[in-house]
N, C-alpha and C positions, 0 to 999 in steps of 0.2 A: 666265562664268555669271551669270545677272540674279539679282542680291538685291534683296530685300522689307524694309522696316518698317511695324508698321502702330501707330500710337499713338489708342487709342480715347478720345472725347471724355472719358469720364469716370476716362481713365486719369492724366489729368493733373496736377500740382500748383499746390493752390489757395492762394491770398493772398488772406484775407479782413480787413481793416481796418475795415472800417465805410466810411469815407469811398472804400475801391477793393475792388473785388471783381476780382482777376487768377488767370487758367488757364493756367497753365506748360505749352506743351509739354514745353521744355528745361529741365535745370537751373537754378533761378535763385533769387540772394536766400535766402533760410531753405529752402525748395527745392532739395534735390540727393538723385539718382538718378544713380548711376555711368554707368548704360545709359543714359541720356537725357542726354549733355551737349550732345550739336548731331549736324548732318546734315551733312557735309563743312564748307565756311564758313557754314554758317547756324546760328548761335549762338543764339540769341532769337527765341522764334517766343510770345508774352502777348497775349491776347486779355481785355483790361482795361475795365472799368466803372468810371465815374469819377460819384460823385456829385454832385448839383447845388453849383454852389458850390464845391466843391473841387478839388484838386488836386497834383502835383507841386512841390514847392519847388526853387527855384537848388540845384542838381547838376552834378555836372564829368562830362564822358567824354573818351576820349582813347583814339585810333589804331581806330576801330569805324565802320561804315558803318551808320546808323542811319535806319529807316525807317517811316515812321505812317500808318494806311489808317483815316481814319476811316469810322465803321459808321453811327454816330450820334449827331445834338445837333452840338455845336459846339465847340471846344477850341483855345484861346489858349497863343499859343509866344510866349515872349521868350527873347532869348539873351544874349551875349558879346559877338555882332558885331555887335548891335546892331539886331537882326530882330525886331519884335514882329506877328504878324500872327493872324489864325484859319483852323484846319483845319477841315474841315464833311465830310459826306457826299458825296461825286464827287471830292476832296483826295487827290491824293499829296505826301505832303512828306518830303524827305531830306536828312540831313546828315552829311557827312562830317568826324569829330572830331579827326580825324589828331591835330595837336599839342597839342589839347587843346581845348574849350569849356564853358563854363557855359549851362546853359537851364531854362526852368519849363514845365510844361506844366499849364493849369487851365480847369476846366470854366466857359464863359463866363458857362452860362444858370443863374439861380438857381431854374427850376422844371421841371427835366429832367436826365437824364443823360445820359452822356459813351459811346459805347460806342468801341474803335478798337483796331486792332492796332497793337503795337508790335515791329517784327523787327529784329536786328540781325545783320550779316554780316560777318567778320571779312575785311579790305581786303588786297591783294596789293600794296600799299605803306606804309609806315610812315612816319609823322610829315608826312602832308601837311599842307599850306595850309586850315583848316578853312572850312567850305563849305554855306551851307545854298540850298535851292529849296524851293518848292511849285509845283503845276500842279493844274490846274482838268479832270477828266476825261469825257467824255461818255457816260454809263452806255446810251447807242444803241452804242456801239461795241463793246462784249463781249457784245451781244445774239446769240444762236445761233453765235458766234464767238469765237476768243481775242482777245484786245484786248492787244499789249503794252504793256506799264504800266513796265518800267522795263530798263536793258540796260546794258553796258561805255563806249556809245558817247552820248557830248554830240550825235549828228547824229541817232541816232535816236530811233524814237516814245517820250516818257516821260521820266522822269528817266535819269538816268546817276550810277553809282557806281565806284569806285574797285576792281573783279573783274567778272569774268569769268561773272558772272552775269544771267539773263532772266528775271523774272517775267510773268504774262499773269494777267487776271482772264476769266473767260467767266462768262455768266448763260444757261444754253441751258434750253429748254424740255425736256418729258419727250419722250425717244428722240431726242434729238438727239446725236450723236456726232460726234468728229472722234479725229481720230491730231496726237499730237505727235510732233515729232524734234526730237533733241536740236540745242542751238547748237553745240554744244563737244565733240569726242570726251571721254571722261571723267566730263564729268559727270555730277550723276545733278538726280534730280530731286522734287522735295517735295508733295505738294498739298494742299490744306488745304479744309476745305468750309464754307464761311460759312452756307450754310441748302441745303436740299432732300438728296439722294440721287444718287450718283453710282456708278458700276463702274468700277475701272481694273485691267487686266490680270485681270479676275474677282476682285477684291477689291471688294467693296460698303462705302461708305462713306457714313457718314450726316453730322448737322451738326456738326459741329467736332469734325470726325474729321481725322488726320494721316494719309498713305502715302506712305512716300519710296520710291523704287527705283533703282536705278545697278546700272552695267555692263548698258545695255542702250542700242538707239540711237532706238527708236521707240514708245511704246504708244498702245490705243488709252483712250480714256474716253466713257462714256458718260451723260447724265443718264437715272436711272431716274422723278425725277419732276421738277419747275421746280428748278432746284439753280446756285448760284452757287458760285463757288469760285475759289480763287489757287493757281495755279502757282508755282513757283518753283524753276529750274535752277540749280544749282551750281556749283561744283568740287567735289569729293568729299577733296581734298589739300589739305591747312593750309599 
């Protein structure tokens, strides 16, 4: 039988700092909601503002598949391993923290903000090799299409992470629709709406609206007006 969640933009939990304004889907930080701890392995789903000038200080993670979409502006990574680069707008970057890493994450430009998601997805092996990538994405390519953005596999389109998980980004105009199927019997599936208006399975969702669903193997979605948005397939089993 197909289950539903649906987490409405303003349902969310807010971390306001001053220097970061962050929207918790999931549990996080000062942030907890028994019902909202994750979506099968997707633990971390924060759509964070980052002020001009500031930022994340040297922090550890360890055994988390960690992934960053920026929205907008520009955002500088250092790490552990020794990676100091800039995330921007069309950027996927992910790292895998297996046995452990230190990294900063800081708004580079001092007369703008930071905007960008930060998700994390719990890894179907433990204690790897830590591991980071970016990739440079061509925002023509999820035009009236799914675009995959990330997968299980080092040989396909986008990064590659440590599960059994598919993300896609699509940017479709209004009444544009397609049908997903699942990669993976089992899992289910997340979607997130970055800006415009979407329908999945007759659920309407607007901008930074959540709707996950599993136990099911195909829906459709459709934009109701210009509506960008990220998928994201799972496992649904820890």
């Amino acid at each position: 039988m197909k289950n539903t969640v649906l987490h409405q933009a303003d349902t969310r939990g807010i971390a306001n700092l001053g220097w970061l304004n962050s929207h918790h889907t999931f549990s996080f930080s000062h942030y907890y909601n028994p019902e909202r701890m994750n979506f099968g392995v997707l633990r971390v789903l924060n759509d964070d503002t980052v002020a001009a000038g500031m930022g994340f200080g040297t922090h550890p993670h360890q055994n988390m598949e960690i992934i960053s979409i920026p929205l907008e502006g520009d955002l500088e990574h250092q790490d552990s391993m020794g990676n100091k680069t800039v995330i921007k707008n069309g950027d996927i970057q992910v790292m895998s923290a297996g046995t452990g890493i230190q990294h900063s994450e800081y708004n580079k430009n001092k007369d703008s903000q930071v905007k960008f998601l930060q998700i994390w997805i719990i890894p179907n092996q433990q204690n790897v090799t830590p591991r980071y990538d970016q990739i440079t994405l061509n925002p023509a390519d999820r035009k009236n299409k799914l675009h995959q953005i990330l997968s299980p596999s080092l040989e396909d389109e986008g990064v590659w992470i440590h599960q059994d998980a598919w993300f896609h980004l699509g940017l479709f105009d209004k009444n544009v629709s397609v049908t997903y199927q699942l990669k993976k019997e089992g899992n289910g599936l997340y979607l997130f709406v970055l800006k415009g208006s979407i329908i999945v399975d007759g659920q309407e969702l607007n901008t930074r609206d959540g709707f996950g669903i599993w136990n099911f193997n195909e829906v459709d979605i459709k934009a109701t007006s210009e509506a960008e948005f990220l998928l994201m397939e799972v496992p649904m089993t820890l």
